[in-house]
C-alpha positions as CSV (number, residue, x, y, z in Angstrom):
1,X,-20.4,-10.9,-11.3
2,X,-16.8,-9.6,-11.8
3,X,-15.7,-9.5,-15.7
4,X,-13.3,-12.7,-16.7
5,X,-10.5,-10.2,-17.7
6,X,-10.5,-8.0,-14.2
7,X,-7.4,-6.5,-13.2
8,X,-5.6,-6.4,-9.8
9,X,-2.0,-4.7,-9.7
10,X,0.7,-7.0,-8.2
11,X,2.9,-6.3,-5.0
12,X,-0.2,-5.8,-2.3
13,X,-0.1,-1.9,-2.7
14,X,-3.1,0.3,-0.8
15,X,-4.5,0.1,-4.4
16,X,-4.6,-3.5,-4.7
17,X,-6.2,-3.7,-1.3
18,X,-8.7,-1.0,-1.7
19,X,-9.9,-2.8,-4.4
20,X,-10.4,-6.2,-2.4
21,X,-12.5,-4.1,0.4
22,X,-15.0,-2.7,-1.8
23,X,-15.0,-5.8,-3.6
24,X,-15.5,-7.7,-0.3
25,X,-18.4,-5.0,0.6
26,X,-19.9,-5.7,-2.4
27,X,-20.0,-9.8,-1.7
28,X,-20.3,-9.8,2.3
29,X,-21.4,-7.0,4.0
30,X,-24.5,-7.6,6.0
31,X,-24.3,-11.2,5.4
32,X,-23.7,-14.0,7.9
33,X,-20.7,-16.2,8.5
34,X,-22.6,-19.2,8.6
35,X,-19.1,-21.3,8.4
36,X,-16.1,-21.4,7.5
37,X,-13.5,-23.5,5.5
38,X,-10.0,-23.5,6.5
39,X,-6.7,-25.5,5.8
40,X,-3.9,-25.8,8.3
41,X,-1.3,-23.7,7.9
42,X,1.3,-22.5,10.6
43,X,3.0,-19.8,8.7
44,X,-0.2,-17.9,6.9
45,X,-2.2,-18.0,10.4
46,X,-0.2,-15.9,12.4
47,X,-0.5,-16.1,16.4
48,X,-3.5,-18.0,15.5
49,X,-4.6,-21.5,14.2
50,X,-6.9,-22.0,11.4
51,X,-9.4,-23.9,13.9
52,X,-9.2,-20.8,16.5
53,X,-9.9,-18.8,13.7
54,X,-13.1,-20.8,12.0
55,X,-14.8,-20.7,15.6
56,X,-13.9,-16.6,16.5
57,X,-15.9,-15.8,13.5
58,X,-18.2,-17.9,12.4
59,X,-21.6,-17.1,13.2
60,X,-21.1,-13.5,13.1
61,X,-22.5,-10.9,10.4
62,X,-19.7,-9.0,8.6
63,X,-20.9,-5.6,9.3
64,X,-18.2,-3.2,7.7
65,X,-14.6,-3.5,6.0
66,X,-11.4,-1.8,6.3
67,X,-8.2,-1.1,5.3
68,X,-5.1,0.7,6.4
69,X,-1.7,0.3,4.5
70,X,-1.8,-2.9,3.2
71,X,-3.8,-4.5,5.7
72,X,-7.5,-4.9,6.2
73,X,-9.8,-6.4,8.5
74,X,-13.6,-7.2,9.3
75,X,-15.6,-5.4,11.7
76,X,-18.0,-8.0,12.7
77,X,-21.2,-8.2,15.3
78,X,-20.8,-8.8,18.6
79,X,-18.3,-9.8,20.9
80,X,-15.0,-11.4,19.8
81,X,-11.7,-11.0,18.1
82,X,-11.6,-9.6,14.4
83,X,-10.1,-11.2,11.3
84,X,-6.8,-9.0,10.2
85,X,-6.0,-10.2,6.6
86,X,-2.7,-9.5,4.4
87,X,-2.0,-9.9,0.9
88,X,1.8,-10.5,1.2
89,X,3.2,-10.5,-2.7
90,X,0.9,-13.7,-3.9
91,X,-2.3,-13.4,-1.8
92,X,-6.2,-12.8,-3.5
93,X,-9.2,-13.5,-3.3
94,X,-11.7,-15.4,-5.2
95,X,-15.4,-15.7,-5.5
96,X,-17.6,-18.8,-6.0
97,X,-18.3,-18.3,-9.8
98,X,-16.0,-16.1,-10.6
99,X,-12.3,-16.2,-11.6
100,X,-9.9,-15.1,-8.9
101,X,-8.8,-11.6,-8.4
102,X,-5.0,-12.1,-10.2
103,X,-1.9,-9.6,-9.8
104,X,-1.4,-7.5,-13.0
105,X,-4.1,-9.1,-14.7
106,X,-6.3,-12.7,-15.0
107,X,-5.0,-15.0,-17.7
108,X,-7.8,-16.1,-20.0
109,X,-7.0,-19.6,-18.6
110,X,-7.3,-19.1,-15.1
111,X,-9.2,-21.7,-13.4
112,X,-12.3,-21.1,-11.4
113,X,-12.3,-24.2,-9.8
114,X,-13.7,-24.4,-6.2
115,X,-12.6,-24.5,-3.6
116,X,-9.5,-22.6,-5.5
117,X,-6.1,-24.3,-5.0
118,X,-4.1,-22.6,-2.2
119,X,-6.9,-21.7,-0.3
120,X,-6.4,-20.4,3.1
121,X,-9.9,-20.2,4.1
122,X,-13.6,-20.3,2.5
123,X,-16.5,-17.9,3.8
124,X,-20.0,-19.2,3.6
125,X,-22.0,-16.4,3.8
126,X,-26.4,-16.0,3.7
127,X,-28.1,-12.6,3.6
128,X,-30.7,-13.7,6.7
129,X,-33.1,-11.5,4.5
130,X,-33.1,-12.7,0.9
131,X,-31.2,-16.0,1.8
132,X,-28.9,-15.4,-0.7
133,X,-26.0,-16.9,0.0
134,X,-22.3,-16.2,-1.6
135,X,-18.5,-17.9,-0.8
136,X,-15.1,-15.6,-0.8
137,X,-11.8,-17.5,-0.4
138,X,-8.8,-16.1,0.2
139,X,-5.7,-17.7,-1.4
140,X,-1.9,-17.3,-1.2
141,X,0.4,-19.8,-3.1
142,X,4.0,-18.6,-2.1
143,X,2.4,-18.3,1.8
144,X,3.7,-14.8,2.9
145,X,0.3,-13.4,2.9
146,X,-1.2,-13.1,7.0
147,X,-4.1,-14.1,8.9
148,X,-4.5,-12.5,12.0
149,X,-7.3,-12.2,15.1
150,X,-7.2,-8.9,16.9
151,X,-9.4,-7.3,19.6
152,X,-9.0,-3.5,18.3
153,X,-7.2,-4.2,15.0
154,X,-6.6,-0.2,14.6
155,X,-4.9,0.2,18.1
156,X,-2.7,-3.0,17.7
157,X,0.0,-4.8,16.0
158,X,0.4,-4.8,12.8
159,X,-1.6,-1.9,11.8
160,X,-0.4,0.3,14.9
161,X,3.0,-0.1,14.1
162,X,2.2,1.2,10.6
163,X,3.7,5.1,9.6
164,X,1.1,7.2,7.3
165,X,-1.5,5.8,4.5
166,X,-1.1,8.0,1.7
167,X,-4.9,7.7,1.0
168,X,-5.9,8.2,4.4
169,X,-3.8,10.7,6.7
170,X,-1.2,12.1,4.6
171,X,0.7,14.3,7.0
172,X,1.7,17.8,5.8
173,X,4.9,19.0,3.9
174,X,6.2,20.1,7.2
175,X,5.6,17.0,9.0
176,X,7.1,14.8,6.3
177,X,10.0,16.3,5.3
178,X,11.0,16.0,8.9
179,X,10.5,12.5,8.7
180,X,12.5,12.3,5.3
181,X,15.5,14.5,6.4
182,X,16.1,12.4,9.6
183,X,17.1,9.3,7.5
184,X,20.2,8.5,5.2
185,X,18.9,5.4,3.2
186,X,17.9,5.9,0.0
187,X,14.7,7.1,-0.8
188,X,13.2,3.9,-2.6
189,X,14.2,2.1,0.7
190,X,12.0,4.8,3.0
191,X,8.9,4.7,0.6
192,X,9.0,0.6,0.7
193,X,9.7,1.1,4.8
194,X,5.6,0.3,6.5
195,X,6.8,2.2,9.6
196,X,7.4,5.2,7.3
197,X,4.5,5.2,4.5
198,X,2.2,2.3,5.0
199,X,0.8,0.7,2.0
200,X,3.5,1.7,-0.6
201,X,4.5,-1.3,-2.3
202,X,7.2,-1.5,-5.2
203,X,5.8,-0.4,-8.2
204,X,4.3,2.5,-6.2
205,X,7.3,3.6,-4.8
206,X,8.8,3.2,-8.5
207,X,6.3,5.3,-9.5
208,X,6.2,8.1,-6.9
209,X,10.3,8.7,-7.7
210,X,9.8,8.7,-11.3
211,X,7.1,11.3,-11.2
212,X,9.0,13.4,-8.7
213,X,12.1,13.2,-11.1
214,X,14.3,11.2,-8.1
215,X,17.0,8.5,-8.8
216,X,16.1,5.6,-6.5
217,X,19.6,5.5,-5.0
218,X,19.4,9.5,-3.9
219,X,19.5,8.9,0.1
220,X,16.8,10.8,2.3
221,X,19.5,13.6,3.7
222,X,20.7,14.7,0.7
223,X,17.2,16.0,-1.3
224,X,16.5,19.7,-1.6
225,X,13.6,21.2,0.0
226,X,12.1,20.7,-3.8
227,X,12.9,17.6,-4.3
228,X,11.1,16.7,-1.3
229,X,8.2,19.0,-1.7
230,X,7.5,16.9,-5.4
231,X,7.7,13.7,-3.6
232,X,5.4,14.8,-1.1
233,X,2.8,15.7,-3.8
234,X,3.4,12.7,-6.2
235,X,3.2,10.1,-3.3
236,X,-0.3,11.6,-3.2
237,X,-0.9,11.8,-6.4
238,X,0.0,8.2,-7.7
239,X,-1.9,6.5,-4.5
240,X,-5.0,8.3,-5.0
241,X,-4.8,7.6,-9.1
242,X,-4.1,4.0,-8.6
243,X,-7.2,4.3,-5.9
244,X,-9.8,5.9,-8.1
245,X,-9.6,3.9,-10.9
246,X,-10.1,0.1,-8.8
247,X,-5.9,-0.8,-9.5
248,X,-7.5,-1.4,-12.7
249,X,-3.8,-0.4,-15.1
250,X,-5.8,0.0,-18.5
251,X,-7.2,2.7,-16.9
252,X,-3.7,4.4,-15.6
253,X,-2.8,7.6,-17.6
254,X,-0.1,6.2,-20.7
255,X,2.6,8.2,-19.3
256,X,2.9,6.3,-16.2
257,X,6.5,4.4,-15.6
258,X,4.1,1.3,-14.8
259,X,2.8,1.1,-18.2
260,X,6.9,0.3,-19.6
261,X,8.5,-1.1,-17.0
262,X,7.4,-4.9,-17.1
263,X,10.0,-7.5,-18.5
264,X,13.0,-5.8,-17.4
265,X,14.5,-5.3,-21.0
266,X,12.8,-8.0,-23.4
267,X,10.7,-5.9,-25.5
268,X,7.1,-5.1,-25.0
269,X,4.1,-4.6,-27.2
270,X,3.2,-1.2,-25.1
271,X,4.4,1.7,-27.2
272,X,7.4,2.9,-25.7
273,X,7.4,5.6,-23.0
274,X,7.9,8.9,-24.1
275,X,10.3,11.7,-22.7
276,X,8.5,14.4,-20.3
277,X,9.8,17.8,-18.8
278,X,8.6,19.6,-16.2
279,X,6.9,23.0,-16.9
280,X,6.7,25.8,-14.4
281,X,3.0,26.3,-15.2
282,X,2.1,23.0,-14.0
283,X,3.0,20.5,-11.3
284,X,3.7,17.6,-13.4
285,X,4.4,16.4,-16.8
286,X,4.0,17.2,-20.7
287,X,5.2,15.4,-23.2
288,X,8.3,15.7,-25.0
289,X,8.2,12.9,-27.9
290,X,11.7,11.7,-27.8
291,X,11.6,7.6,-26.1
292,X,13.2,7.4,-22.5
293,X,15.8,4.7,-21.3
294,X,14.1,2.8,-18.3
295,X,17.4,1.0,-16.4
296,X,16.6,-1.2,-13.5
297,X,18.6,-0.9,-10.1
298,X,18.3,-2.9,-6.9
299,X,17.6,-1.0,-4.1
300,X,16.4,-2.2,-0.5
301,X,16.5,-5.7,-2.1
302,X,14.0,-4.8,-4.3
303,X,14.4,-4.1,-8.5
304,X,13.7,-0.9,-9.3
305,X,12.7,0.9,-12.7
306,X,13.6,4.5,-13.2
307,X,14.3,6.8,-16.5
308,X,18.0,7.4,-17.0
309,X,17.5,10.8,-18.4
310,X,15.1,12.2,-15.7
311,X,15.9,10.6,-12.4
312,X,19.9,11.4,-12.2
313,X,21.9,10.8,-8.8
314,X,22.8,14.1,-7.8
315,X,25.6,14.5,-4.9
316,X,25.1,12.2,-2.4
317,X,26.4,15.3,0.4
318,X,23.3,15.9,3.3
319,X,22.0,18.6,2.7
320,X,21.6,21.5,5.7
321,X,18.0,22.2,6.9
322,X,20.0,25.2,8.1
323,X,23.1,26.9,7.5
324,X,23.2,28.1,11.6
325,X,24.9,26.0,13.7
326,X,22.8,24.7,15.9
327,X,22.6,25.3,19.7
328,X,21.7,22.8,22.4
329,X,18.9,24.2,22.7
330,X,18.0,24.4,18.8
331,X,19.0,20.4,19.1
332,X,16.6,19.7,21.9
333,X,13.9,21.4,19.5
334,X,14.6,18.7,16.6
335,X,14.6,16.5,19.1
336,X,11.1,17.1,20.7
337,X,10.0,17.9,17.0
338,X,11.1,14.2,15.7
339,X,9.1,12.7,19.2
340,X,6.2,14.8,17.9
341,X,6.6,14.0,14.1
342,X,6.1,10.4,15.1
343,X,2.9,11.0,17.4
344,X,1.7,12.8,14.4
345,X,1.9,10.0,12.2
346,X,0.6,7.7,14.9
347,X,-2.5,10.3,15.1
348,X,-4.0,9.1,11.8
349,X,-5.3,5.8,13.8
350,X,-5.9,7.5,17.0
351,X,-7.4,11.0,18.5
352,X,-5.5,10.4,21.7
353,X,-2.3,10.7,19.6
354,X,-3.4,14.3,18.7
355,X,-3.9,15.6,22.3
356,X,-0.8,14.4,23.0
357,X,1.3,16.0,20.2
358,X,-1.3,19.0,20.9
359,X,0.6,18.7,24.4
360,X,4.2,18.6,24.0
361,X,3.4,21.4,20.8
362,X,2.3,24.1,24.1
363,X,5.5,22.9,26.4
């Protein structure tokens, strides 16, 4: 049984998500679908109906779970479509007997009531071994979560039309500060953009700049070669974190931005978030004791949180890669190299993507 005060970070990050697959290991895997519970609902069930879905699966032991960005699905025995689930901002999960999975973290009052209000779908699932049985519902109140069915979930839409997963296949400097350079939005944008880093959700992104000392505003063409290098690193860096402690924030290092930036200026009872500078010894932070001014911006429709005094907009003038002028020739090679950084990217979910970048690399 999960404790009554678990935590589960808001904004369906690859943290969030991660969580919910081993949790859903934990409940479901080599159990049955003996049947399933489902309420109509045209906007969740996506290319699907609830009753399509209830009959694809039921029936059907639940033999593995995965996740890429911030979508996961079930691989399931024998022939048939599989079940391609996504949080949206308000989705979770509950399990009979145990209160639901909440965003941030469970209020002491939350109901456990069954089945949970909002509920999308109930599985009823039996161990055909012990005959235990156990029921996971998946909920989503404000209904921008997703319920899919998909053949080959990796190799289609949505998850094919996903860029990198930070936990996953993060590409190398090289490849990724192509893929940075080539875009003029500003950098919180192109962290919150799937195609470009699936799995990054708000507070991530937050995160990511504030660690790599970038105002949310600074657009992609203008970073330095360092600038870039840091948010290469920290994008790894706060993903895997926020993965190897379950989402779970109490556990999050007291330094983090996400630890001070709830309630947008009301105050707080955290203690507030202490300066840091950068020392050339190490690759991130010590502390410098004085308190830091979190502002809050909206970038990409999204609010963002950031520290006055360490993520300053610098001049917003693109920055050369080189300080040639290019040739056609040189052009045709940016060119072939942007083709190539996408196939890259694309090469996390597939091996055929490799040979082929492997390809145009010996042209």
């Amino acid at each position: 049984m999960l404790p009554n005060s678990i935590k589960l970070i808001v904004d369906g990050n690859c943290s969030e998500v991660e969580r919910a697959v081993k949790h859903i290991r934990r409940i479901g895997l080599n159990k049955v679908i003996e049947r399933v519970e489902t309420t109509e609902d045209n906007i969740v069930y996506s290319e699907t109906t609830h009753e399509d879905f209830a009959n694809e699966i039921t029936g059907r032991m639940i033999t593995g779970v995965k996740r890429y960005g911030k979508s996961f699905f079930l691989e399931l025995e024998g022939k048939g479509k599989l079940p391609v689930l996504h949080f949206g901002m308000t989705g979770m999960l509950q399990v009979k007997g145990e209160k639901a999975m909440y965003y941030k973290e469970t209020p002491r009052s939350a109901p456990s009531d069954w089945p949970p209000r909002f509920m999308k779908f109930i599985l009823h699932l039996r161990d055909g071994s012990t005959q235990e049985t156990a029921e996971i519902a998946f909920m989503d109140a404000r209904r921008l979560g997703r319920i899919r069915l998909r053949d080959s979930p990796a190799t289609e839409a949505p998850i094919s039309e996903l860029g990198f997963d930070p936990i996953l296949c993060m590409p190398s400097l090289e490849v990724f500060e192509a893929l940075v350079k080539k875009r003029a939005c500003p950098m919180k944008a192109l962290l919150l953009d799937q195609s470009f880093s699936a799995g990054v959700g708000n507070w991530v992104a937050d995160e990511i700049l504030y660690h790599a000392r970038v105002h949310p505003q600074q657009r992609c063409n203008t970073l330095t070669t360092t600038q870039i290098g840091d948010l290469h690193r920290c994008t790894k860096f706060v993903c895997e974190t926020a993965v190897s402690v379950d989402a779970d924030d109490t556990k999050f290092p007291e330094d983090w931005l996400f630890k001070h930036r709830w309630g947008k200026g009301k105050k707080i009872k955290a203690e507030p978030l202490k300066l840091v500078c950068k020392s050339q010894a190490q690759s991130f932070s010590k502390p410098s004791g004085q308190p830091a001014t979190i502002q809050w911006v909206t970038v990409g429709g999204r609010t963002s949180a950031y520290v006055a005094e360490l993520q300053q907009l610098s001049s917003q003038a693109p920055v050369s890669l080189s300080k040639q002028r290019p040739t056609h020739s040189s052009l045709l090679d940016v060119r072939t190299r942007a083709i190539v950084d996408d196939i890259l990217i694309r090469s996390c979910q597939s091996s055929r993507g490799t040979a082929r970048a492997r390809a145009i690399f010996q042209r």
